[in-house]
C-alpha positions as a printed NumPy array, in Angstrom:
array([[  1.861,  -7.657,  15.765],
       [  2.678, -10.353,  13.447],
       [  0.356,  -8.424,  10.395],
       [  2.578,  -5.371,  10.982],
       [  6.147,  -7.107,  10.798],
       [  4.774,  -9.267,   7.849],
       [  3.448,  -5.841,   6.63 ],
       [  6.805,  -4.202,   7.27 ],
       [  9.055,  -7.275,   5.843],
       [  6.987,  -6.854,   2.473],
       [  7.872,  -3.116,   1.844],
       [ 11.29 ,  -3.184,   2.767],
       [ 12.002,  -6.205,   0.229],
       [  9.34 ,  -4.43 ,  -2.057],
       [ 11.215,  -0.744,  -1.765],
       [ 14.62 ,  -2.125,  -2.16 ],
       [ 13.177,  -3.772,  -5.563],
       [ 11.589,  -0.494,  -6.988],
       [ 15.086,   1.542,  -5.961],
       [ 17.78 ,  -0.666,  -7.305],
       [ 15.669,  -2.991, -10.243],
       [ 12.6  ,   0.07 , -10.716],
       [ 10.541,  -3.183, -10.338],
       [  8.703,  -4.816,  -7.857],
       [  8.457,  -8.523,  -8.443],
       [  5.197,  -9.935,  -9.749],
       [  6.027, -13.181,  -7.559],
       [  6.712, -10.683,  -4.444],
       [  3.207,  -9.185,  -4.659],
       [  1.6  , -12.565,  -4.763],
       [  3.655, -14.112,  -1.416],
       [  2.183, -11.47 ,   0.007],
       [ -1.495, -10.641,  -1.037],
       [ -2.625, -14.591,  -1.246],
       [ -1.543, -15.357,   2.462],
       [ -2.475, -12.283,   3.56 ],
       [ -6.298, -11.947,   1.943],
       [ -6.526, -15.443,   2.984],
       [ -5.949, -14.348,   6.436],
       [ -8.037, -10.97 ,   6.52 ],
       [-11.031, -12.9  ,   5.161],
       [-10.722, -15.309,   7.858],
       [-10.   , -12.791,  10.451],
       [-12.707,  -9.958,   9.529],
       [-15.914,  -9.744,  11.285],
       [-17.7  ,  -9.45 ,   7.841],
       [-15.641, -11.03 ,   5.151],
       [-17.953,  -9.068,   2.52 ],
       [-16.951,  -6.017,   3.388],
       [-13.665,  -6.633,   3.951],
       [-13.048,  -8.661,   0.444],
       [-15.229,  -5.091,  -0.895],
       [-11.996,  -3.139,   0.642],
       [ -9.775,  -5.479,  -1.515],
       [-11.724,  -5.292,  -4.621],
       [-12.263,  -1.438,  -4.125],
       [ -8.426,  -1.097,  -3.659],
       [ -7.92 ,  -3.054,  -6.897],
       [ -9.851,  -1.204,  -8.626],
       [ -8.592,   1.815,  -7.361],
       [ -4.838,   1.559,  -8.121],
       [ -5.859,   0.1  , -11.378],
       [ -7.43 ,   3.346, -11.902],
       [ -4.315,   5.168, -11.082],
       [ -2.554,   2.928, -13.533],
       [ -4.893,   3.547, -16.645],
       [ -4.812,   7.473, -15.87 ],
       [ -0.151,   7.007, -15.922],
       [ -0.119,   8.162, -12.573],
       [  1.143,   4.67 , -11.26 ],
       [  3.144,   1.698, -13.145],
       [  2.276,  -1.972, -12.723],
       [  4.53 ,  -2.002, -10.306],
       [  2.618,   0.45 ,  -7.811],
       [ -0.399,  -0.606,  -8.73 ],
       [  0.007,  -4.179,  -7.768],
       [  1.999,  -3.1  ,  -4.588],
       [ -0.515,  -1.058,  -3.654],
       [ -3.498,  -4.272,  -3.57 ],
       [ -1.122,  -6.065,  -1.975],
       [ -0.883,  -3.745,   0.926],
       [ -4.645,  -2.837,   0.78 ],
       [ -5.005,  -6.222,   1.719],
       [ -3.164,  -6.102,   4.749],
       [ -4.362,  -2.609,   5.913],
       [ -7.461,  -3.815,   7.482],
       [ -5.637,  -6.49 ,   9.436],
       [ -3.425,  -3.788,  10.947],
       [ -5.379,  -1.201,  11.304],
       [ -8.069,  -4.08 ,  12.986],
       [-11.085,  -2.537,  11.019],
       [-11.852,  -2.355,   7.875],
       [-12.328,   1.448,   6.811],
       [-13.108,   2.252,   3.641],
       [-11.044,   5.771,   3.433],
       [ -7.674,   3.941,   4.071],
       [ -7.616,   3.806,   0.346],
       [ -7.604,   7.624,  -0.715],
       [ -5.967,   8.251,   2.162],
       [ -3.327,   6.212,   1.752],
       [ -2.363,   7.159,  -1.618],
       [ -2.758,  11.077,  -0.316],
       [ -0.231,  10.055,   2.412],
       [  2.095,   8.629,   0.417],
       [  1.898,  11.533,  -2.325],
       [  3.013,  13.987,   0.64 ],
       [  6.037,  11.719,   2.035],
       [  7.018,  11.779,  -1.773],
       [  6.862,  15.794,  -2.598],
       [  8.427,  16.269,   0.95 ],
       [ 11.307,  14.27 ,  -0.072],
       [ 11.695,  15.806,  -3.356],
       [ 11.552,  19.541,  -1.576],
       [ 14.062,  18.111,   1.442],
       [ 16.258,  16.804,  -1.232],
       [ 15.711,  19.972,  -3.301],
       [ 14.472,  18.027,  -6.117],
       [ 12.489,  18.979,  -9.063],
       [  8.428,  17.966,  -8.279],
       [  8.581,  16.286, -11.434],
       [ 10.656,  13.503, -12.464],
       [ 11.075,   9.913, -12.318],
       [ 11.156,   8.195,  -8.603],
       [ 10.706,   5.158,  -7.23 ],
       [  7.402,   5.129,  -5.733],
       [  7.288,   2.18 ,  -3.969],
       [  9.024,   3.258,  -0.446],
       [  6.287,   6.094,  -0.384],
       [  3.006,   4.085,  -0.839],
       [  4.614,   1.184,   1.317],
       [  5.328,   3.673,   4.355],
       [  2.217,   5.828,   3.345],
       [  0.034,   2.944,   3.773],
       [  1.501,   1.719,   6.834],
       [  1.593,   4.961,   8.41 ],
       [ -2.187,   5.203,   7.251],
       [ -3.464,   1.848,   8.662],
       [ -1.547,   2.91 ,  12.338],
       [ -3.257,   5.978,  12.084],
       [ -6.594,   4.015,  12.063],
       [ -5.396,   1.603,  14.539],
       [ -4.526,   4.028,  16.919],
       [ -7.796,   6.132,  16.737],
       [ -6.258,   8.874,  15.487],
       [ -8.145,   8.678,  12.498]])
């Protein structure tokens, strides 16, 4: 319980960044992501694989960043996160990471249709890939996925 309300602390503070400064703090990722990949290392049954999640997840949303379909911003939000998903989701599953980011693209076009939106445009990302990852990792949690 504690990795989900440290989870959930993080994107609130991180979401309420990216909507009123369309930033999330450098400093904010790194509060987060050191304590927490400090913990999952300690805490996973193989810390390879696990610190392989992190990496892949880096090198994922870095991916994202170089193709302009994230900012910094996301990007580093969403490593931060990655780094927690195993710890809530109490395994460490390798397709948390597209997942995720499919998840999150939903919760945003949903929004944009509910809110009668254009698809395209510029929007705060942050609140979607926060609750698309944490909705992800319960998902795994919970057997569901």
């Amino acid at each position: 319980m504690l990795f989900e309300a440290n989870a959930l602390v993080y994107s609130l503070i991180a979401s309420w960044h990216d909507i009123s400064e369309k930033r999330v703090p450098n400093t904010l990722n790194a509060l987060y992501f050191f304590p927490t990949a400090g913990a999952g290392i300690m805490a996973a049954e193989d810390a390879a694989d696990y610190a392989g999640f992190v990496i892949i997840s880096l090198a994922f949303a870095y991916g994202l960043f170089l193709l302009r379909v994230w900012g910094g911003g996301d990007a580093k939000c969403f490593m931060a996160l990655c780094s927690g998903a195993p710890l809530i989701a109490e395994r460490t599953d390798w397709l948390m990471i597209p997942l995720s980011f499919v998840v999150a693209a939903f919760l945003l076009v949903a929004w944009r249709l509910l809110n009668q939106k254009p698809l395209k445009g510029a929007t705060g990302f942050v609140p979607f890939l926060c609750a698309g990852t944490l909705a992800t990792a319960a998902l795994f949690k919970s057997g569901i996925v």
